[in-house]
N, C-alpha and C positions, 0 to 999 in steps of 0.2 A: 588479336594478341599484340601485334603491333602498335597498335594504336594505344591499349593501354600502357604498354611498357612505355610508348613516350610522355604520357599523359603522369606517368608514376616520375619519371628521370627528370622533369623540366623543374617540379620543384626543390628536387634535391641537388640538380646541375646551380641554381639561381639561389639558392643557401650557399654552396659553396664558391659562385663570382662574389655574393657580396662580402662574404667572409675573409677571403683574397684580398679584395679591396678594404675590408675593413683594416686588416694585417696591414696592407702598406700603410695605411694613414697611423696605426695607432703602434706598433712595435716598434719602428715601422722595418720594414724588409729591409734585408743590408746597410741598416743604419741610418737610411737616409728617405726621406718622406717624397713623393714621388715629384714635388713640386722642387723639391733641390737636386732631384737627379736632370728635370728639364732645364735648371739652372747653373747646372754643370758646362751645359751644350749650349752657351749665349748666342743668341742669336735673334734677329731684327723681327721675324714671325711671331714668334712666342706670345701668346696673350698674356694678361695680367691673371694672379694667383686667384683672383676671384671667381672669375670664367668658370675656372673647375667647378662649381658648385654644381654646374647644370649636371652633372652624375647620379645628384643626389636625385632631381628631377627624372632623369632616364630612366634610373632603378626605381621608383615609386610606378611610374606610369608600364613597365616591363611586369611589376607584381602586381597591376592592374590583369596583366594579360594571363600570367601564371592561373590568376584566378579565375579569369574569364575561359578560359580554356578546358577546364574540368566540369562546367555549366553540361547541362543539354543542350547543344545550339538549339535555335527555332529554326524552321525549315528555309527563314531565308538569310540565316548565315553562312558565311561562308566555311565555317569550321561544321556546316552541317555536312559538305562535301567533302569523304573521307580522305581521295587524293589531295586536295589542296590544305586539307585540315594536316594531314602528315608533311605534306611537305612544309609547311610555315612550323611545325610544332618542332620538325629536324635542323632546321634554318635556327631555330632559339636556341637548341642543344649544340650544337656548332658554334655560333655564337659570341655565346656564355664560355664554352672551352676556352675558345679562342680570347677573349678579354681577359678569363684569368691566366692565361699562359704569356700572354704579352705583356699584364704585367711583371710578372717575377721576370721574365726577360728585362725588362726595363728596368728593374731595381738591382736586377745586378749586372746593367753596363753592359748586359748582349746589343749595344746597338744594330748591329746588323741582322742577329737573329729578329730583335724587336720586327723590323720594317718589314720581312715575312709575313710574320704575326700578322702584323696591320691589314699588309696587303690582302692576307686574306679573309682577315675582317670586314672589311671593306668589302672586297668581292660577295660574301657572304650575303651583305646586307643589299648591296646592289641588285640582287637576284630577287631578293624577299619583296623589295618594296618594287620591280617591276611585276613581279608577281600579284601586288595588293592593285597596284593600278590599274592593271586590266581588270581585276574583277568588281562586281554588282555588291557592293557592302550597306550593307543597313546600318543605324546609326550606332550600334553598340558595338559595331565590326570596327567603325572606324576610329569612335575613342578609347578601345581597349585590343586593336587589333592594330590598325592603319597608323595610328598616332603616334604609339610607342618604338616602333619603327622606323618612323618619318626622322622622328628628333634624334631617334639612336643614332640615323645613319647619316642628318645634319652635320652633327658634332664628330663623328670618324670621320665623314669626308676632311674636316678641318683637321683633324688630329693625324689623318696619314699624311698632309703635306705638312705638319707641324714635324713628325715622325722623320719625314724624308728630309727635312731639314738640319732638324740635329745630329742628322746620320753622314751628310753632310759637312758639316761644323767638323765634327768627329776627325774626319777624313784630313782637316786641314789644310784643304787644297786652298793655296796661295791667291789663284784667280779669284775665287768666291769669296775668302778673306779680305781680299783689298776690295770689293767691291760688292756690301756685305747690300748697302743703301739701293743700287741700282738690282741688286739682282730677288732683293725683298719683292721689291714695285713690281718687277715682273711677275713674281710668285702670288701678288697676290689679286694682279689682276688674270692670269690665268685661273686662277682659284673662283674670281666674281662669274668669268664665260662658264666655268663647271656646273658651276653652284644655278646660273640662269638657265642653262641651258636641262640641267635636272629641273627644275620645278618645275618649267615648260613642259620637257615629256612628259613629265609623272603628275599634272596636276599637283604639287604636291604644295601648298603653303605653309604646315607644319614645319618641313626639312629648311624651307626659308627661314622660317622666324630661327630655327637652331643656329646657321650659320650666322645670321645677323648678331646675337648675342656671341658669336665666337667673333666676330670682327670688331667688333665692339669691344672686346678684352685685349685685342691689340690696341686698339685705339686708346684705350686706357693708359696700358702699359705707355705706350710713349707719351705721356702727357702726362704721367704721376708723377712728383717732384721723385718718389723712391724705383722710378722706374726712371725712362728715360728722358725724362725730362724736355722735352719739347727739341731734345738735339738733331732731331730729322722729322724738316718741316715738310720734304717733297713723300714720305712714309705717310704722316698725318695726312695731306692732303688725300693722297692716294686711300687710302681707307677711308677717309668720309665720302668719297668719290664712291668706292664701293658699298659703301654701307648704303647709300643713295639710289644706286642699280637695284640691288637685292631688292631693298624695299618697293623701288617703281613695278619689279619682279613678281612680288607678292602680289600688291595690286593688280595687278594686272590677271594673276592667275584668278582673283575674288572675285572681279566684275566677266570672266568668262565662266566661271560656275553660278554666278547671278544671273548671266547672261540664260544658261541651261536651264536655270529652274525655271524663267520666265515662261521662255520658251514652250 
Protein backbone atom coordinates (compact mmCIF):
# COMPACT_ATOMS: atom_id res chain seq x y z
CA UNK A 1 0.00 0.00 0.00
CA UNK A 2 2.78 2.06 0.72
CA UNK A 3 4.70 1.58 -1.93
CA UNK A 4 2.05 2.49 -4.37
CA UNK A 5 0.93 5.51 -2.74
CA UNK A 6 4.54 6.77 -3.25
CA UNK A 7 4.77 5.34 -6.49
CA UNK A 8 1.24 7.49 -7.24
CA UNK A 9 2.73 11.00 -5.10
CA UNK A 10 6.20 11.28 -6.96
CA UNK A 11 4.71 12.11 -10.10
CA UNK A 12 2.21 14.57 -8.91
CA UNK A 13 5.07 15.86 -6.08
CA UNK A 14 7.51 16.42 -9.53
CA UNK A 15 4.49 18.38 -11.66
CA UNK A 16 4.12 20.49 -8.85
CA UNK A 17 8.38 21.36 -8.31
CA UNK A 18 8.44 22.16 -11.89
CA UNK A 19 5.39 24.17 -11.90
CA UNK A 20 7.02 26.20 -8.85
CA UNK A 21 9.76 26.59 -10.78
CA UNK A 22 8.19 27.41 -13.85
CA UNK A 23 6.14 30.24 -11.81
CA UNK A 24 9.29 31.81 -10.73
CA UNK A 25 10.88 31.97 -14.10
CA UNK A 26 7.73 33.04 -15.94
CA UNK A 27 5.20 35.39 -13.53
CA UNK A 28 7.59 35.34 -12.07
CA UNK A 29 7.01 35.11 -7.91
CA UNK A 30 7.21 38.58 -6.06
CA UNK A 31 8.08 40.32 -9.19
CA UNK A 32 11.24 39.32 -9.41
CA UNK A 33 12.87 36.36 -11.50
CA UNK A 34 15.02 34.18 -9.16
CA UNK A 35 18.22 35.23 -10.88
CA UNK A 36 17.59 39.20 -9.58
CA UNK A 37 16.62 38.08 -6.19
CA UNK A 38 20.51 36.35 -6.27
CA UNK A 39 21.44 39.84 -7.55
CA UNK A 40 19.96 41.52 -4.77
CA UNK A 41 22.56 39.61 -2.41
CA UNK A 42 26.07 40.85 -4.57
CA UNK A 43 28.44 38.93 -3.81
CA UNK A 44 32.08 37.44 -5.02
CA UNK A 45 30.50 33.52 -5.04
CA UNK A 46 27.77 33.83 -7.24
CA UNK A 47 28.12 32.21 -10.56
CA UNK A 48 27.18 33.65 -13.90
CA UNK A 49 23.21 33.73 -15.05
CA UNK A 50 23.99 30.98 -17.38
CA UNK A 51 25.08 28.26 -14.82
CA UNK A 52 21.31 28.09 -13.87
CA UNK A 53 20.66 26.32 -16.89
CA UNK A 54 21.99 23.09 -15.36
CA UNK A 55 18.08 22.98 -13.73
CA UNK A 56 16.70 22.38 -16.79
CA UNK A 57 19.36 19.29 -16.98
CA UNK A 58 18.37 17.94 -13.28
CA UNK A 59 14.75 18.00 -13.99
CA UNK A 60 15.05 16.16 -17.40
CA UNK A 61 17.25 13.46 -15.86
CA UNK A 62 14.77 13.38 -12.17
CA UNK A 63 11.75 12.65 -14.97
CA UNK A 64 14.02 10.12 -16.13
CA UNK A 65 13.71 8.48 -12.78
CA UNK A 66 9.85 9.45 -12.16
CA UNK A 67 9.52 7.21 -15.03
CA UNK A 68 11.82 4.61 -14.30
CA UNK A 69 10.36 4.10 -11.09
CA UNK A 70 6.71 2.90 -11.98
CA UNK A 71 8.69 0.11 -14.42
CA UNK A 72 8.85 -3.62 -12.94
CA UNK A 73 12.39 -3.37 -11.72
CA UNK A 74 14.34 -6.66 -12.86
CA UNK A 75 15.47 -8.69 -10.02
CA UNK A 76 18.70 -6.97 -10.14
CA UNK A 77 17.69 -3.57 -9.48
CA UNK A 78 17.72 -1.95 -6.77
CA UNK A 79 14.21 -0.59 -6.78
CA UNK A 80 13.42 -4.39 -6.88
CA UNK A 81 14.27 -4.22 -3.01
CA UNK A 82 11.16 -2.83 -1.51
CA UNK A 83 13.09 -1.22 1.54
CA UNK A 84 15.52 0.62 -0.38
CA UNK A 85 13.06 1.07 -3.24
CA UNK A 86 10.78 3.12 -0.50
CA UNK A 87 13.38 4.82 0.93
CA UNK A 88 15.04 6.50 -2.42
CA UNK A 89 11.29 6.99 -3.73
CA UNK A 90 10.60 9.12 0.20
CA UNK A 91 14.16 10.69 -0.32
CA UNK A 92 12.41 12.30 -4.03
CA UNK A 93 9.04 13.17 -2.30
CA UNK A 94 11.13 15.06 0.42
CA UNK A 95 13.02 16.56 -2.03
CA UNK A 96 10.86 17.88 -4.42
CA UNK A 97 8.93 19.57 -1.25
CA UNK A 98 11.64 20.78 -0.20
CA UNK A 99 13.08 22.72 -3.69
CA UNK A 100 9.60 23.99 -4.06
CA UNK A 101 9.36 25.44 -0.58
CA UNK A 102 12.76 27.01 -0.86
CA UNK A 103 12.02 28.62 -3.57
CA UNK A 104 8.88 30.73 -2.84
CA UNK A 105 11.27 31.24 0.35
CA UNK A 106 13.73 32.73 -1.82
CA UNK A 107 11.46 34.93 -3.89
CA UNK A 108 10.13 36.49 -1.28
CA UNK A 109 13.36 37.54 0.61
CA UNK A 110 12.97 34.67 3.54
CA UNK A 111 16.62 34.80 3.48
CA UNK A 112 17.09 32.97 6.62
CA UNK A 113 14.13 30.82 6.35
CA UNK A 114 15.62 29.99 2.54
CA UNK A 115 19.11 28.55 4.20
CA UNK A 116 16.85 25.95 6.36
CA UNK A 117 15.25 24.99 3.23
CA UNK A 118 18.59 24.27 1.73
CA UNK A 119 20.13 22.81 4.51
CA UNK A 120 17.83 20.43 4.54
CA UNK A 121 18.04 19.80 1.05
CA UNK A 122 21.09 19.23 1.18
CA UNK A 123 20.95 16.77 4.05
CA UNK A 124 18.21 15.13 2.26
CA UNK A 125 20.23 14.34 -0.82
CA UNK A 126 23.37 13.44 1.26
CA UNK A 127 21.62 10.61 2.63
CA UNK A 128 20.33 9.32 -0.86
CA UNK A 129 23.41 9.32 -2.66
CA UNK A 130 25.31 7.51 0.41
CA UNK A 131 22.60 5.22 0.17
CA UNK A 132 23.13 4.58 -3.92
CA UNK A 133 26.88 4.23 -3.11
CA UNK A 134 26.89 1.45 -1.15
CA UNK A 135 24.61 -0.48 -3.26
CA UNK A 136 25.07 -3.15 -6.39
CA UNK A 137 23.31 -1.00 -9.43
CA UNK A 138 22.92 -2.36 -12.78
CA UNK A 139 23.26 0.04 -15.52
CA UNK A 140 19.78 1.39 -15.91
CA UNK A 141 19.91 1.99 -11.80
CA UNK A 142 22.65 4.05 -12.38
CA UNK A 143 21.65 6.34 -15.39
CA UNK A 144 17.95 6.86 -14.17
CA UNK A 145 18.56 6.05 -10.56
CA UNK A 146 22.35 7.02 -9.42
CA UNK A 147 22.81 9.94 -11.97
CA UNK A 148 20.03 11.99 -11.29
CA UNK A 149 21.09 12.40 -7.94
CA UNK A 150 24.60 12.65 -8.23
CA UNK A 151 24.17 16.05 -10.49
CA UNK A 152 21.00 16.96 -8.12
CA UNK A 153 23.17 16.94 -5.12
CA UNK A 154 26.51 18.55 -7.33
CA UNK A 155 24.75 21.59 -8.02
CA UNK A 156 22.85 21.91 -4.05
CA UNK A 157 26.08 21.22 -2.57
CA UNK A 158 27.22 24.71 -4.68
CA UNK A 159 23.85 26.30 -4.19
CA UNK A 160 23.85 25.92 -0.22
CA UNK A 161 27.29 27.68 0.17
CA UNK A 162 25.89 29.98 -2.70
CA UNK A 163 22.71 30.22 -0.11
CA UNK A 164 24.90 30.68 2.88
CA UNK A 165 26.51 33.45 1.34
CA UNK A 166 23.90 35.76 0.44
CA UNK A 167 22.43 35.10 3.78
CA UNK A 168 25.59 36.53 4.77
CA UNK A 169 25.67 39.55 2.40
CA UNK A 170 22.20 40.00 3.99
CA UNK A 171 23.51 40.28 7.40
CA UNK A 172 25.91 43.16 6.43
CA UNK A 173 28.47 42.38 8.74
CA UNK A 174 31.18 44.93 8.16
CA UNK A 175 34.21 42.24 8.55
CA UNK A 176 32.92 40.10 5.55
CA UNK A 177 32.02 43.37 3.64
CA UNK A 178 35.52 44.86 3.87
CA UNK A 179 37.00 41.69 2.96
CA UNK A 180 34.44 40.25 0.58
CA UNK A 181 37.98 39.06 -1.92
CA UNK A 182 39.78 37.25 0.86
CA UNK A 183 36.99 35.61 2.52
CA UNK A 184 35.63 34.33 -1.33
CA UNK A 185 39.15 32.29 -1.66
CA UNK A 186 38.59 30.77 1.43
CA UNK A 187 34.92 29.82 0.48
CA UNK A 188 35.80 28.41 -2.33
CA UNK A 189 38.66 26.49 -1.58
CA UNK A 190 36.90 24.99 1.35
CA UNK A 191 34.00 24.16 -1.22
CA UNK A 192 37.03 22.33 -3.77
CA UNK A 193 38.18 19.82 -0.05
CA UNK A 194 34.04 19.12 0.08
CA UNK A 195 33.40 18.73 -3.35
CA UNK A 196 36.97 16.06 -3.44
CA UNK A 197 36.50 14.71 -0.62
CA UNK A 198 32.62 13.49 -1.65
CA UNK A 199 33.65 11.98 -5.07
CA UNK A 200 36.31 10.07 -3.14
CA UNK A 201 33.90 8.47 -0.75
CA UNK A 202 31.09 8.12 -3.04
CA UNK A 203 32.83 7.11 -6.23
CA UNK A 204 30.84 9.55 -7.58
CA UNK A 205 32.22 11.47 -11.00
CA UNK A 206 28.67 12.50 -11.94
CA UNK A 207 28.52 15.01 -8.70
CA UNK A 208 32.16 16.09 -10.08
CA UNK A 209 31.36 17.11 -13.37
CA UNK A 210 28.04 19.30 -11.66
CA UNK A 211 30.29 21.19 -9.45
CA UNK A 212 32.93 21.67 -12.16
CA UNK A 213 30.10 23.52 -14.39
CA UNK A 214 29.04 25.40 -11.03
CA UNK A 215 32.70 26.75 -10.67
CA UNK A 216 32.92 27.39 -13.98
CA UNK A 217 29.84 30.03 -13.81
CA UNK A 218 32.05 31.85 -11.23
CA UNK A 219 34.80 31.87 -13.28
CA UNK A 220 32.67 33.32 -16.00
CA UNK A 221 31.06 35.67 -14.03
CA UNK A 222 34.34 37.36 -13.02
CA UNK A 223 35.64 37.56 -16.39
CA UNK A 224 32.48 38.80 -18.40
CA UNK A 225 32.98 42.49 -19.34
CA UNK A 226 29.03 42.54 -17.74
CA UNK A 227 30.02 40.65 -14.77
CA UNK A 228 32.97 41.50 -13.07
CA UNK A 229 35.27 42.15 -15.26
CA UNK A 230 38.53 40.61 -14.59
CA UNK A 231 38.55 43.04 -11.10
CA UNK A 232 39.84 40.22 -8.90
CA UNK A 233 42.58 38.54 -10.33
CA UNK A 234 43.64 36.45 -6.84
CA UNK A 235 39.39 34.98 -7.27
CA UNK A 236 40.13 34.06 -10.98
CA UNK A 237 43.19 32.48 -10.19
CA UNK A 238 41.74 30.61 -7.22
CA UNK A 239 38.82 29.03 -9.30
CA UNK A 240 40.91 27.75 -12.11
CA UNK A 241 43.06 26.43 -9.30
CA UNK A 242 39.93 24.69 -8.31
CA UNK A 243 38.45 23.90 -11.50
CA UNK A 244 42.03 21.98 -11.90
CA UNK A 245 41.55 19.92 -8.45
CA UNK A 246 37.99 18.81 -9.17
CA UNK A 247 39.04 17.72 -12.51
CA UNK A 248 42.48 15.73 -11.39
CA UNK A 249 39.49 14.46 -8.88
CA UNK A 250 37.26 13.16 -11.49
CA UNK A 251 40.18 11.55 -13.07
CA UNK A 252 41.24 10.04 -10.67
CA UNK A 253 37.93 8.39 -9.40
CA UNK A 254 37.74 7.01 -13.69
CA UNK A 255 41.08 5.25 -13.56
CA UNK A 256 39.97 3.54 -9.95
CA UNK A 257 36.56 2.24 -11.47
CA UNK A 258 38.89 1.13 -14.66
CA UNK A 259 41.10 0.09 -12.41
CA UNK A 260 37.89 -2.38 -10.78
CA UNK A 261 36.74 -3.46 -13.97
CA UNK A 262 40.03 -4.68 -14.95
CA UNK A 263 40.58 -6.40 -12.09
Amino acid sequence: MKTNMSKWLIPIIYVIMIAVNAAAVLLPLNGMTTQEVSDSYPNLFAPAGLTFSIWSVIYLLLAGFVIYQWRQPKSTSILADKTSAQKIRWVFLISSILNSVWLVAWQYLYINTSVVIMLGLLATLIYCNRLLAKANLNTMDYFLVRLPFSVYFGWITIATIANITAFLVDKKIDFLQDNQPIWTVIILIVGVLIISATIIRNRDFAYGLATIWAYYGILNKHQAQDGWNDAYPMIITTVMICLAVIALVCLYDLFLRFKKKSS
